[in-house]
Z-matrix of the N, CA and C atoms (Angstrom, degrees):
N
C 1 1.444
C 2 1.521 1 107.58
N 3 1.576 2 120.08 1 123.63
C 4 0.946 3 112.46 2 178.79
C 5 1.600 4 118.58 3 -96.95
N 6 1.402 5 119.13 4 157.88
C 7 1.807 6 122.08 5 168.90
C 8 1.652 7 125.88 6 -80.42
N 9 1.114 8 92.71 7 74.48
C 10 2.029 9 101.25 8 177.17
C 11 1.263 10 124.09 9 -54.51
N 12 1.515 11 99.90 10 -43.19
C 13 1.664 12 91.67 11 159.21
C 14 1.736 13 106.41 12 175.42
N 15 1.555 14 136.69 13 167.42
C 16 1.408 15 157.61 14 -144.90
C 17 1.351 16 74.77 15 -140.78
N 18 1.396 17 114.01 16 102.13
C 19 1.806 18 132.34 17 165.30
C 20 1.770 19 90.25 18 -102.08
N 21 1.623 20 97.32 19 99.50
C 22 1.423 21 99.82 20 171.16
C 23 1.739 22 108.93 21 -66.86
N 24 1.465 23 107.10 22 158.67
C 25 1.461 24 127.52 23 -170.56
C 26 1.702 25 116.34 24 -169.66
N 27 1.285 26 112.60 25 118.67
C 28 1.057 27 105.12 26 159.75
C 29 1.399 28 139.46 27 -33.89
N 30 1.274 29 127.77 28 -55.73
C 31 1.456 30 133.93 29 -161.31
C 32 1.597 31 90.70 30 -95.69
N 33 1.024 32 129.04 31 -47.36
C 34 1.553 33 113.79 32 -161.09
C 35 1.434 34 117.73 33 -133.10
N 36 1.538 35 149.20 34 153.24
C 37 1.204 36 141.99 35 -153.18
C 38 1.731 37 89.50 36 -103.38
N 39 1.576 38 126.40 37 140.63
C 40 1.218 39 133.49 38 178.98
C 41 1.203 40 117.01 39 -140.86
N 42 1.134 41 97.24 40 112.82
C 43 1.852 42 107.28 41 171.15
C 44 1.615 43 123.77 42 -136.89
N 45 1.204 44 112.05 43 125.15
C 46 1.769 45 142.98 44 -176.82
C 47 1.212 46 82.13 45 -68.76
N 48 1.380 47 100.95 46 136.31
C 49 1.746 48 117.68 47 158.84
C 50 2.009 49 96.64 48 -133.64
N 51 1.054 50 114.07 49 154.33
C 52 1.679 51 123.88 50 164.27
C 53 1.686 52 91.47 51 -110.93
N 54 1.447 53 108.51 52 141.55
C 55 1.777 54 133.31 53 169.81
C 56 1.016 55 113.84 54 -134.18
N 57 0.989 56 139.73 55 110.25
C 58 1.267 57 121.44 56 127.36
C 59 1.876 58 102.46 57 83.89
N 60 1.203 59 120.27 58 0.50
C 61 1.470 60 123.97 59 -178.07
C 62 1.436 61 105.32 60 107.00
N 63 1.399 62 136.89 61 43.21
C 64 1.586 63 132.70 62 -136.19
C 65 1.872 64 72.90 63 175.89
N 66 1.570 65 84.44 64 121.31
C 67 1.949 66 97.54 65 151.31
C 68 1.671 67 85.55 66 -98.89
N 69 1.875 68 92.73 67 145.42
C 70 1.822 69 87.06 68 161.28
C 71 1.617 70 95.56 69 -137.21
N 72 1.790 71 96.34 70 99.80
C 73 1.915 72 77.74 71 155.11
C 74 0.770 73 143.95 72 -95.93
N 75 1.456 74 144.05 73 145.94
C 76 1.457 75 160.68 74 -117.17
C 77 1.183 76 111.60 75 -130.33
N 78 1.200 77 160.74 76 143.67
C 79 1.321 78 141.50 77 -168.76
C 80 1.373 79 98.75 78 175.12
N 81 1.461 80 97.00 79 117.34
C 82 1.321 81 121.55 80 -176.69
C 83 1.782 82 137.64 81 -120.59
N 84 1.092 83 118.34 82 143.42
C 85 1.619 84 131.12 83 -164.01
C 86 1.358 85 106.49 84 -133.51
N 87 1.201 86 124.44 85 100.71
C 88 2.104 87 114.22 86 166.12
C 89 1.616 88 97.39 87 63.91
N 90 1.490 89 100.56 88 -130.59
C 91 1.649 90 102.29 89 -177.55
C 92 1.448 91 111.64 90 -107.21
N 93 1.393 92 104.84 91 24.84
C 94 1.751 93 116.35 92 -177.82
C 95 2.097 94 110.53 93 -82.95
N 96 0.686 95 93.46 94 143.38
C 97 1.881 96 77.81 95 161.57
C 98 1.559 97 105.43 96 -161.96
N 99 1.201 98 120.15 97 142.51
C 100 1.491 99 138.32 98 152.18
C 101 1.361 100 128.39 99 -79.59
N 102 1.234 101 132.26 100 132.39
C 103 1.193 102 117.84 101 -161.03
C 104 2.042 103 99.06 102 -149.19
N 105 1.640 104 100.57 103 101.36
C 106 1.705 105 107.69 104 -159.58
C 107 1.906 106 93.32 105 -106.35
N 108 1.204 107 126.24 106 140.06
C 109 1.368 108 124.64 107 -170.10
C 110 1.560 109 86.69 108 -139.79
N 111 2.071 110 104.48 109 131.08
C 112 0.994 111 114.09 110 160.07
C 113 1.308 112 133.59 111 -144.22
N 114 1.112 113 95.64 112 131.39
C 115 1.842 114 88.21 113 -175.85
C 116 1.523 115 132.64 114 -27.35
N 117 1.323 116 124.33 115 118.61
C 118 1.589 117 127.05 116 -174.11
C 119 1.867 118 99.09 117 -63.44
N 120 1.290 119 102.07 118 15.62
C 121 1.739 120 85.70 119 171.65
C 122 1.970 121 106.26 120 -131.99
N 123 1.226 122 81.53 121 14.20
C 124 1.897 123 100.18 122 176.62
C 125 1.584 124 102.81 123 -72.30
N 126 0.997 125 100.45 124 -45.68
C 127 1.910 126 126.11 125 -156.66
C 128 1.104 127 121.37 126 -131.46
N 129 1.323 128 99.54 127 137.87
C 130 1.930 129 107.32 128 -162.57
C 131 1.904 130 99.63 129 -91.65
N 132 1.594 131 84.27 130 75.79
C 133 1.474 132 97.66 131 164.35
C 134 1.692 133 112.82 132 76.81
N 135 1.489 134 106.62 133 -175.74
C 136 1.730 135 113.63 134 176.97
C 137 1.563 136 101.45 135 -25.16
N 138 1.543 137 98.23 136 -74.88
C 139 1.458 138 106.24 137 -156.93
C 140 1.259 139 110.85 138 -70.29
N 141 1.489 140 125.17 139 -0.97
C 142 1.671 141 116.12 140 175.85
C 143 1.461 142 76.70 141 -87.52
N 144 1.166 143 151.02 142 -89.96
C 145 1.149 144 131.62 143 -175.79
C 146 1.525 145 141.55 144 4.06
N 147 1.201 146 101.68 145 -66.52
C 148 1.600 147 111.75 146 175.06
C 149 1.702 148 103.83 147 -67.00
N 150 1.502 149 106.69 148 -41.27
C 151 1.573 150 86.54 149 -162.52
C 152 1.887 151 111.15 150 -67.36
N 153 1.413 152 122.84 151 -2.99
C 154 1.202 153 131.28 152 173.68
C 155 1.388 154 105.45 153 -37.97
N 156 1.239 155 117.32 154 -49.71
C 157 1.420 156 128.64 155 -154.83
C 158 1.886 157 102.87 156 -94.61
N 159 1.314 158 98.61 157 66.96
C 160 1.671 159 104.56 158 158.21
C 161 1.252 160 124.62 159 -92.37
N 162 1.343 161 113.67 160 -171.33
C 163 1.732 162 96.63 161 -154.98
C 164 1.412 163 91.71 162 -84.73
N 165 1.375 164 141.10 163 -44.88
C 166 1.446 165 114.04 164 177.11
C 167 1.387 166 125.59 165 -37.51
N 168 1.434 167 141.20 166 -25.64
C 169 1.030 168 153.41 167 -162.22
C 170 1.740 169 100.75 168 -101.27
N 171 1.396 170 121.18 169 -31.65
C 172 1.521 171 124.70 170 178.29
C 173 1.495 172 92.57 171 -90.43
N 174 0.791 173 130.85 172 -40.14
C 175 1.418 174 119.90 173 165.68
C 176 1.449 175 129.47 174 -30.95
N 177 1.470 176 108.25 175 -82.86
C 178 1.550 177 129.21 176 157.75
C 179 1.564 178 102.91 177 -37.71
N 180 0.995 179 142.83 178 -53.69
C 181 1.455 180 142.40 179 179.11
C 182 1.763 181 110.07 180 -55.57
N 183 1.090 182 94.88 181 -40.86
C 184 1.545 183 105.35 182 -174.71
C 185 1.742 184 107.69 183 -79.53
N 186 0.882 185 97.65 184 -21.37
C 187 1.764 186 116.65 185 -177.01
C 188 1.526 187 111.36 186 -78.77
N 189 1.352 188 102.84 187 -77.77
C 190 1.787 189 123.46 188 147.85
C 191 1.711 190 113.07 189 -23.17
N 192 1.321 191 120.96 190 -40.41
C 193 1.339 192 110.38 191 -179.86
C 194 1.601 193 115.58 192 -93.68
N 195 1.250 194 112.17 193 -17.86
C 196 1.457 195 126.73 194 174.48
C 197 1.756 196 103.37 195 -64.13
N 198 1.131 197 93.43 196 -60.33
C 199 1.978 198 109.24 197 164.43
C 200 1.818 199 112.93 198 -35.93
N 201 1.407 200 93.94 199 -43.34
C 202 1.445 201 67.15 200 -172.30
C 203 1.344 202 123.86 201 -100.76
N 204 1.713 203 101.22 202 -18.06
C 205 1.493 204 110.02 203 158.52
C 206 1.476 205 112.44 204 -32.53
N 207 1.894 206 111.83 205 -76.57
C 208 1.110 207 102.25 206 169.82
C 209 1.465 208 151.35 207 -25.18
N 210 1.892 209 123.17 208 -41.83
C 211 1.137 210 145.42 209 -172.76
C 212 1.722 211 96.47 210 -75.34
N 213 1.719 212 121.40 211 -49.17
C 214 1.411 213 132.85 212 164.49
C 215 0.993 214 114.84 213 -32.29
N 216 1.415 215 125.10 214 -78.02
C 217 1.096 216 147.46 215 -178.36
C 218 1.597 217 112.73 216 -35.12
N 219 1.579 218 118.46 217 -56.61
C 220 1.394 219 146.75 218 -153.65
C 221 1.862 220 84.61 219 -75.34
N 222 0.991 221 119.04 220 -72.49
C 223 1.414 222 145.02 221 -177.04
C 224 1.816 223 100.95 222 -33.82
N 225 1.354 224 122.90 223 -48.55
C 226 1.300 225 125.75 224 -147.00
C 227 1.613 226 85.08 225 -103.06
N 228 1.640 227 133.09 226 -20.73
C 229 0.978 228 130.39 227 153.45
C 230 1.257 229 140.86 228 -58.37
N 231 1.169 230 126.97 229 -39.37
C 232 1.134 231 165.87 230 -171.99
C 233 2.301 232 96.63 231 -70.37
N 234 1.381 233 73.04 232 -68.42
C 235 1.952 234 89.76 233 -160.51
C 236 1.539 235 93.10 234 -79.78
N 237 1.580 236 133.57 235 -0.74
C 238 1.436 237 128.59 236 165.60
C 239 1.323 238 105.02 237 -54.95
């Protein structure tokens, strides 16, 4: 798996990988991570790639990770 690129961001850590014919970005929070894979024929290249990630989409990600903190959290309470 190669490193395409560290799309700096405030709220969440982001990094492009190319696989295998598959962009996969990675996107990370604490010990949370998202992990979105798309076909290198979805997107016109790196930068059709990167531009996926607008703020509606960092949003929902940022939202989505709050979610699961919560569900974590709830879970490790629960089974204490």
């Amino acid at each position: 798996m190669r490193v395409v690129a560290d799309i700096p961001n405030p709220h969440v850590k982001i990094t492009l990988h190319s696989y295998n014919g598959k962009y996969i970005l990675k996107l990370e929070k604490a010990n949370l991570e998202q992990i979105y894979k798309i076909e290198e024929t979805e997107v016109a290249g790196d930068e059709g790639a990167i531009a996926l990630l607008d703020e509606e989409f960092i949003e929902a990600v940022v939202n989505r990770f709050q979610d699961m903190r919560d569900a974590f959290v709830s879970t490790v309470r629960r089974n204490d």
